[in-house]
PDB file of N, CA, C and O in Angstrom:
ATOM      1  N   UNK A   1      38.572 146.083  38.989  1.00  0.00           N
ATOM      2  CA  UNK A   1      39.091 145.050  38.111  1.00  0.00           C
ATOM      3  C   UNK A   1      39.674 143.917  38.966  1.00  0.00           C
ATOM      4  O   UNK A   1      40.438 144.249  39.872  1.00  0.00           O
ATOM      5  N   UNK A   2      39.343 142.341  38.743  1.00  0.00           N
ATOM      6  CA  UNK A   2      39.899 141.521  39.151  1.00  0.00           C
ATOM      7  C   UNK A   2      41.448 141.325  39.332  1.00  0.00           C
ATOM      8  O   UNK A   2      42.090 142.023  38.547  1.00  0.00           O
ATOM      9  N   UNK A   3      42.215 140.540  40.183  1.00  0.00           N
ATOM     10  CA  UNK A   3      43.280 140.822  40.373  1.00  0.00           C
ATOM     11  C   UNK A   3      43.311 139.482  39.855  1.00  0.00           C
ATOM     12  O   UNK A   3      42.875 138.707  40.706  1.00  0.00           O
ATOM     13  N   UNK A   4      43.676 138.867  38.724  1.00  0.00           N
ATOM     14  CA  UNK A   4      43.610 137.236  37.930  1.00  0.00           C
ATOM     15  C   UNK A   4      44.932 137.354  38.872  1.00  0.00           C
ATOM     16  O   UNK A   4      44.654 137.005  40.019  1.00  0.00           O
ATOM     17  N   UNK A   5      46.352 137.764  38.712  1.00  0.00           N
ATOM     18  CA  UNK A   5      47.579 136.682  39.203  1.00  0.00           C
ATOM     19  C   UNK A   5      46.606 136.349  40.785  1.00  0.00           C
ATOM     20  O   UNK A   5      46.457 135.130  40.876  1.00  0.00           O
ATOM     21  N   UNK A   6      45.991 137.044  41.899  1.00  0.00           N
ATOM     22  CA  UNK A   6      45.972 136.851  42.619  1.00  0.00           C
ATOM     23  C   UNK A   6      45.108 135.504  42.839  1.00  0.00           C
ATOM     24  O   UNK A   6      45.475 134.593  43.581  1.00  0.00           O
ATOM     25  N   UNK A   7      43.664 135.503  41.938  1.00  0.00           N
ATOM     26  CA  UNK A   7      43.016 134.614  41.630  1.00  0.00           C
ATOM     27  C   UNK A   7      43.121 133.403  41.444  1.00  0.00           C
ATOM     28  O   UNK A   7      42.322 132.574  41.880  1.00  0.00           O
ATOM     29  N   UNK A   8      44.879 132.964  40.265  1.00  0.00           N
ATOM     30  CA  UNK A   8      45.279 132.274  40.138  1.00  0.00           C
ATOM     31  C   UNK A   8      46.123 131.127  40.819  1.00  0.00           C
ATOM     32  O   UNK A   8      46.071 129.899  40.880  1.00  0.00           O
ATOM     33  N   UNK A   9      46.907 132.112  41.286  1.00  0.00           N
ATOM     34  CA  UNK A   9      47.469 131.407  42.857  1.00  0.00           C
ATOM     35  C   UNK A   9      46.531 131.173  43.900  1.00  0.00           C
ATOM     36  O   UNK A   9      47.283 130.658  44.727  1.00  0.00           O
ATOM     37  N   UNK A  10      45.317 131.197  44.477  1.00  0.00           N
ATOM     38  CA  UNK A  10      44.712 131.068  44.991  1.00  0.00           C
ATOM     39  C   UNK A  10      43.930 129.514  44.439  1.00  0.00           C
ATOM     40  O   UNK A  10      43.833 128.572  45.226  1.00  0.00           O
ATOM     41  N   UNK A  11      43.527 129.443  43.322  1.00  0.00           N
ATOM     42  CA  UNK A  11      43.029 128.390  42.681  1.00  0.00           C
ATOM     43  C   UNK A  11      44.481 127.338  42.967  1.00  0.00           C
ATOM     44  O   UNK A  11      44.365 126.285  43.595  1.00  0.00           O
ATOM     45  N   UNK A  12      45.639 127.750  42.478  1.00  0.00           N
ATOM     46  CA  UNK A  12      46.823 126.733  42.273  1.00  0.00           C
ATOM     47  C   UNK A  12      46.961 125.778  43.539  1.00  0.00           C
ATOM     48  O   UNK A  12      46.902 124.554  43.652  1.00  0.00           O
ATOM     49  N   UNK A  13      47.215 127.042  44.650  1.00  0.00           N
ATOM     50  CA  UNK A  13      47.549 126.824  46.015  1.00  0.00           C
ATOM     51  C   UNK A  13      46.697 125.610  46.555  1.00  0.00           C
ATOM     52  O   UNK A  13      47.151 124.710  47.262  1.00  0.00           O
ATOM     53  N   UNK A  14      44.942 125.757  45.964  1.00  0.00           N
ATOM     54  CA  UNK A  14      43.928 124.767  46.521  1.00  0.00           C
ATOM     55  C   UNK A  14      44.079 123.414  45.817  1.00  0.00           C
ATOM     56  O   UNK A  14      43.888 122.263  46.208  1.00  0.00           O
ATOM     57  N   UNK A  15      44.548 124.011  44.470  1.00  0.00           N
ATOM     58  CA  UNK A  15      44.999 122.632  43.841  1.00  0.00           C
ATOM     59  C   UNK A  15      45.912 121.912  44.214  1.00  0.00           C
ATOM     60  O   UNK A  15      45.822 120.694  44.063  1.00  0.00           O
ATOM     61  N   UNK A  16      46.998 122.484  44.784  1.00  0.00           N
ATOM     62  CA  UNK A  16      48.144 121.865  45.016  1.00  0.00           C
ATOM     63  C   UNK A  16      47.867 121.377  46.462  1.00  0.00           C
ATOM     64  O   UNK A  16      48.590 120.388  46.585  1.00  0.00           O
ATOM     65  N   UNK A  17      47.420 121.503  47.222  1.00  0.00           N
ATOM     66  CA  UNK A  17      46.672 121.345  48.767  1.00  0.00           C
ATOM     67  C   UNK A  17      46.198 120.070  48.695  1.00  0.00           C
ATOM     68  O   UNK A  17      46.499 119.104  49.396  1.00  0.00           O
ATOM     69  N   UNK A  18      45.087 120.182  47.380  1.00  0.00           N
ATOM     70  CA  UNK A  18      44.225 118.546  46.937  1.00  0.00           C
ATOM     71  C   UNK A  18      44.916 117.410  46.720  1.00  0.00           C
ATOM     72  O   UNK A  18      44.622 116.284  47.122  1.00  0.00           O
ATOM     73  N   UNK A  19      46.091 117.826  45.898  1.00  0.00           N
ATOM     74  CA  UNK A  19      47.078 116.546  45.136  1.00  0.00           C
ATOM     75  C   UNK A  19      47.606 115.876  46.483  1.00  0.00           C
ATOM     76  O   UNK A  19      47.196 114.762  46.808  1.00  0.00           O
ATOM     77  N   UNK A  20      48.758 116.759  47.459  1.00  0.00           N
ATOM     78  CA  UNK A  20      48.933 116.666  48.655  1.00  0.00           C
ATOM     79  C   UNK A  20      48.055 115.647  48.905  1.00  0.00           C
ATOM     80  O   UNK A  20      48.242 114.494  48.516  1.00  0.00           O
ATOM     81  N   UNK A  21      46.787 116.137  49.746  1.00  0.00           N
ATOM     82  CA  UNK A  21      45.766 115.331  50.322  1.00  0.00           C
ATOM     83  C   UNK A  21      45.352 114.046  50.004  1.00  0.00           C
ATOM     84  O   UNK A  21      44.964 113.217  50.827  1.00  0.00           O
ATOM     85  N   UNK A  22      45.441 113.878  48.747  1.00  0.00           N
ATOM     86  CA  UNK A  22      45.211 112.479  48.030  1.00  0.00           C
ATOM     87  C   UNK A  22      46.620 111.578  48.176  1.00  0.00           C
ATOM     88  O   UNK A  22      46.600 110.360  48.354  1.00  0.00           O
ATOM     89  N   UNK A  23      47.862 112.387  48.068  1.00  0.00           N
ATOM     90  CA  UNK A  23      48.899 111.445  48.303  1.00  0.00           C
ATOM     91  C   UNK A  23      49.018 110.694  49.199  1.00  0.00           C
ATOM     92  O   UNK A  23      49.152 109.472  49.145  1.00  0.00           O
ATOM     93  N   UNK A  24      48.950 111.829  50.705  1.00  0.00           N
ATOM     94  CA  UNK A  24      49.045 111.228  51.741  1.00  0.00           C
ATOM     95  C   UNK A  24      47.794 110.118  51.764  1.00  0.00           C
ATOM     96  O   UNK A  24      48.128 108.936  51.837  1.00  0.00           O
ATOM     97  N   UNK A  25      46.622 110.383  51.717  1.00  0.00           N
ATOM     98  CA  UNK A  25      45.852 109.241  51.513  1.00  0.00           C
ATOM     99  C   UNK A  25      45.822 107.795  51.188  1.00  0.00           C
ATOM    100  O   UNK A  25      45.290 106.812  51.706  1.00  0.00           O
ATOM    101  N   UNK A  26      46.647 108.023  50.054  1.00  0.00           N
ATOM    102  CA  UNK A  26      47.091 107.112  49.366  1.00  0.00           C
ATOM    103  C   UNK A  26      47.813 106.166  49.991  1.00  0.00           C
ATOM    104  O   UNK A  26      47.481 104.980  49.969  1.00  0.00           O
ATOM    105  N   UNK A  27      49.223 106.762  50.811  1.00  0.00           N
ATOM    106  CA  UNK A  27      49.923 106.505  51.518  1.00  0.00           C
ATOM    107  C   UNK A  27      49.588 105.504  52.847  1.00  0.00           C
ATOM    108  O   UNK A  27      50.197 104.465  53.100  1.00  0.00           O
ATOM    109  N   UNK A  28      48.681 105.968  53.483  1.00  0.00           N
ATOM    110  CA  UNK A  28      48.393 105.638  53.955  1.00  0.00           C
ATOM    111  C   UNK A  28      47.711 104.836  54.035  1.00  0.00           C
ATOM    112  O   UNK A  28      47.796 104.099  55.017  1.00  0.00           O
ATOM    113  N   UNK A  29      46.780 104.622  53.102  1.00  0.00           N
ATOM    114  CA  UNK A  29      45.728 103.374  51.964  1.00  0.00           C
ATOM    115  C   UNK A  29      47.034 102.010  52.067  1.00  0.00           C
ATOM    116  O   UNK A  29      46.866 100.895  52.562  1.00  0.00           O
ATOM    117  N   UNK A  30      48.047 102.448  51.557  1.00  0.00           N
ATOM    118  CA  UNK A  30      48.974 101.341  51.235  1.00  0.00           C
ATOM    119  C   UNK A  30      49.539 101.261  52.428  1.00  0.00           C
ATOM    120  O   UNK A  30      50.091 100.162  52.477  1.00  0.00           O
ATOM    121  N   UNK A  31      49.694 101.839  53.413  1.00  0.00           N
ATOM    122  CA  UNK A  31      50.699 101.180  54.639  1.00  0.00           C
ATOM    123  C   UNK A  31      48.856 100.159  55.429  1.00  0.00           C
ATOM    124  O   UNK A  31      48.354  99.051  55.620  1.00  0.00           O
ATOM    125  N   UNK A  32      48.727 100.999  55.511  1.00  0.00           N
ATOM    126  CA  UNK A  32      47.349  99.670  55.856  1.00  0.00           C
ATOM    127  C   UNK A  32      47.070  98.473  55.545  1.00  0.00           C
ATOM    128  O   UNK A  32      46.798  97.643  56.412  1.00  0.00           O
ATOM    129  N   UNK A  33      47.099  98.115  53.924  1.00  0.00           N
ATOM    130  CA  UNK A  33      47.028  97.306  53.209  1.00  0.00           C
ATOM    131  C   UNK A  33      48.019  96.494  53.460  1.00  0.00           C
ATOM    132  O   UNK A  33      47.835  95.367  53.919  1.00  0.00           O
ATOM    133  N   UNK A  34      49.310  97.035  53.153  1.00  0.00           N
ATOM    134  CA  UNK A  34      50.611  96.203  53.563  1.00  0.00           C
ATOM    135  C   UNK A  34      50.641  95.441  55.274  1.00  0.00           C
ATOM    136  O   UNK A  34      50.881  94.252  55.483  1.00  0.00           O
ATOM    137  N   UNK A  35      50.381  96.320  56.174  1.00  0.00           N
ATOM    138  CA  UNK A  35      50.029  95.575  57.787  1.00  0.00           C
ATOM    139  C   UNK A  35      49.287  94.880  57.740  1.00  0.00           C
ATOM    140  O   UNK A  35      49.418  93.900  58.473  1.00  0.00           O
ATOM    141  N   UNK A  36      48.183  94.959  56.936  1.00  0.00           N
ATOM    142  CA  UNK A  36      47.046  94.067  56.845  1.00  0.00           C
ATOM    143  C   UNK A  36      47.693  92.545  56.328  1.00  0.00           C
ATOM    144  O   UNK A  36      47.757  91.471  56.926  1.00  0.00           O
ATOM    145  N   UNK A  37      48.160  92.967  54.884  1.00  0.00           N
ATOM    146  CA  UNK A  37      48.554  91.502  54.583  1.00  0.00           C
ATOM    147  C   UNK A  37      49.517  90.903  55.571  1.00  0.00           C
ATOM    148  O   UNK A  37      49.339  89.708  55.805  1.00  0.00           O
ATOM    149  N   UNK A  38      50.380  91.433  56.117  1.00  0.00           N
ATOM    150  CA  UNK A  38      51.468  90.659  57.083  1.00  0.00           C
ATOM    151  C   UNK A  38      50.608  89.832  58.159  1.00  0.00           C
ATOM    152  O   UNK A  38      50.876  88.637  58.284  1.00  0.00           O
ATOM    153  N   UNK A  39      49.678  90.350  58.875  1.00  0.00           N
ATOM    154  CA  UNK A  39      49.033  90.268  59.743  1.00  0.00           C
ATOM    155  C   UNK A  39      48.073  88.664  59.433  1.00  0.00           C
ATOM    156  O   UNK A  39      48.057  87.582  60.020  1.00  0.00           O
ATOM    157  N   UNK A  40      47.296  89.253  58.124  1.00  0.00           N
ATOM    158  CA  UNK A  40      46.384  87.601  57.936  1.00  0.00           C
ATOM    159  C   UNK A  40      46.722  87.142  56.638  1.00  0.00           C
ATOM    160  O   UNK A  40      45.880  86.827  55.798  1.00  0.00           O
ATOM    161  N   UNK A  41      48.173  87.095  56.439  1.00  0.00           N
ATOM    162  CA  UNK A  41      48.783  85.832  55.377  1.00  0.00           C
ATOM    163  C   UNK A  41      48.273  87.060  54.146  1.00  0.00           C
ATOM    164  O   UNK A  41      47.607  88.088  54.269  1.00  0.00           O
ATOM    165  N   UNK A  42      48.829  86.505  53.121  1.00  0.00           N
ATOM    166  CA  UNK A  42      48.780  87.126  51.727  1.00  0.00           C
ATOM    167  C   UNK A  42      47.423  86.919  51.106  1.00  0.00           C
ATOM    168  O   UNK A  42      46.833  85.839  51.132  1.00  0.00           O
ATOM    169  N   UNK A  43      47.031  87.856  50.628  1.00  0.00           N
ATOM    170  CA  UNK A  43      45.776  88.525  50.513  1.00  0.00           C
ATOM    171  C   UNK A  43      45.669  87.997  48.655  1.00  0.00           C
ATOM    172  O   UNK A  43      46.675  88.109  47.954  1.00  0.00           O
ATOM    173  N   UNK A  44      44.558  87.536  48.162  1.00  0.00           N
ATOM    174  CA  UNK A  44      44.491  87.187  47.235  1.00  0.00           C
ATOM    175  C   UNK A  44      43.495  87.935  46.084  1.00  0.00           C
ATOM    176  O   UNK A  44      42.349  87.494  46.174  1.00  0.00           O
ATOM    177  N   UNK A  45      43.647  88.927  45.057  1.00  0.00           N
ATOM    178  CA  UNK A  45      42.772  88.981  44.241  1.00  0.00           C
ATOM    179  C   UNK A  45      41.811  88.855  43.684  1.00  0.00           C
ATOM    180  O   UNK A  45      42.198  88.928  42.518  1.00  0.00           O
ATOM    181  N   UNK A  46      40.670  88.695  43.650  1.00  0.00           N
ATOM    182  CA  UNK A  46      39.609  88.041  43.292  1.00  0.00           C
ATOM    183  C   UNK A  46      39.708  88.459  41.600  1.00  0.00           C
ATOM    184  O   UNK A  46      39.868  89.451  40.889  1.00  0.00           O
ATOM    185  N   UNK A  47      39.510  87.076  41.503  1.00  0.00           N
ATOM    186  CA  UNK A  47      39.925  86.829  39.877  1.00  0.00           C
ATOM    187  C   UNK A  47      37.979  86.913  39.228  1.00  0.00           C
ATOM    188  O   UNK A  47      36.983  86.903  39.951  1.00  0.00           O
ATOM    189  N   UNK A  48      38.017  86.988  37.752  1.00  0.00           N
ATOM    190  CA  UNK A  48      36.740  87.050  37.501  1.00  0.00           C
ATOM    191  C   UNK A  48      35.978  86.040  37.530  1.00  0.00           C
ATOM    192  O   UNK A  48      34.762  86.140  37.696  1.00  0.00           O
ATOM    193  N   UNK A  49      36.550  85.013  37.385  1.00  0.00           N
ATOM    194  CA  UNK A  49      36.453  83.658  37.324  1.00  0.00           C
ATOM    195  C   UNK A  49      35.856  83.128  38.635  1.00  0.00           C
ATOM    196  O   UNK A  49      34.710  82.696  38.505  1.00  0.00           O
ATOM    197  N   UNK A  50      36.387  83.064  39.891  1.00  0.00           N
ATOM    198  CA  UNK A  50      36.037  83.312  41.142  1.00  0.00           C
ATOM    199  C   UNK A  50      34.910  84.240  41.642  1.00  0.00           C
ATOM    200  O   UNK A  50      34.374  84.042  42.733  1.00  0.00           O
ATOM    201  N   UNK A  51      34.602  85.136  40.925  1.00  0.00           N
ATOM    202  CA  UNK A  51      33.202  86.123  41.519  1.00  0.00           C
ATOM    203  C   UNK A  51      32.430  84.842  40.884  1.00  0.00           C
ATOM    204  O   UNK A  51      31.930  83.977  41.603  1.00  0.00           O
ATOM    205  N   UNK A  52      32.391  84.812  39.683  1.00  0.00           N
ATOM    206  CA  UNK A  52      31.194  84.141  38.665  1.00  0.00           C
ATOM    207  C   UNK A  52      30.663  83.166  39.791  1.00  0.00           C
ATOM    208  O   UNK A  52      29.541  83.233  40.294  1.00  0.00           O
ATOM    209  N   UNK A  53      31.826  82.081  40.164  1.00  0.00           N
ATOM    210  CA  UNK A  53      31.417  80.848  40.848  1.00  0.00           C
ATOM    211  C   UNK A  53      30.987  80.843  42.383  1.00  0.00           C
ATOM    212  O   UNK A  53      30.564  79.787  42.852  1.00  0.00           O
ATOM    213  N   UNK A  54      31.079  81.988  43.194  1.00  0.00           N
ATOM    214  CA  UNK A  54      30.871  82.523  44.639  1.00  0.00           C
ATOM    215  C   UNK A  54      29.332  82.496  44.440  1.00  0.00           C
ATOM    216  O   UNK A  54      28.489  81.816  45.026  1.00  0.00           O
ATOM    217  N   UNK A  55      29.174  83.554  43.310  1.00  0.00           N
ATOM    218  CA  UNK A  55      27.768  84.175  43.075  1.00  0.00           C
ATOM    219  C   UNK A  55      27.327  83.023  42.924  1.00  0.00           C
ATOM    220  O   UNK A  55      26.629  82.746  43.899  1.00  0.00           O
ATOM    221  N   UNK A  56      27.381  82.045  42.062  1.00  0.00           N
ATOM    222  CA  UNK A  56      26.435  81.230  41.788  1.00  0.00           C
ATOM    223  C   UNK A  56      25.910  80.139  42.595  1.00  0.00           C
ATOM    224  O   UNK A  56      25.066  79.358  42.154  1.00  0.00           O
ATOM    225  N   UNK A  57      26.442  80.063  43.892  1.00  0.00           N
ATOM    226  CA  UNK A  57      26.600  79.223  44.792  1.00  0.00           C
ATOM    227  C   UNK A  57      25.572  79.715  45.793  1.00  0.00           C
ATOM    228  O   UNK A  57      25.417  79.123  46.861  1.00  0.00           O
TER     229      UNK A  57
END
């Protein structure tokens, strides 16, 4: 017979491992981003308005 609590924590543990992994990611996504903008002036959005007229050019 399967041991489910053991099963379960095993699934949790990998889940909780993933969330982790994505945070730090994240984290790190944004300290990049942030050096980045300091580095070459403030970084601007591309508005929809602005794709339309790039493209069409």
């Amino acid at each position: 017979m399967p041991d489910y609590k053991e099963l379960y924590l095993k699934l949790f543990r990998a889940s909780e491992e993933a969330v982790n992994r994505l945070i730090a990611v994240q984290q790190e996504c944004e300290e990049l981003y942030l050096s980045q903008d300091e580095r070459e002036g403030a970084m601007e959005p591309l508005t929809p308005g602005k794709a339309r007229s790039a493209e069409a050019e």
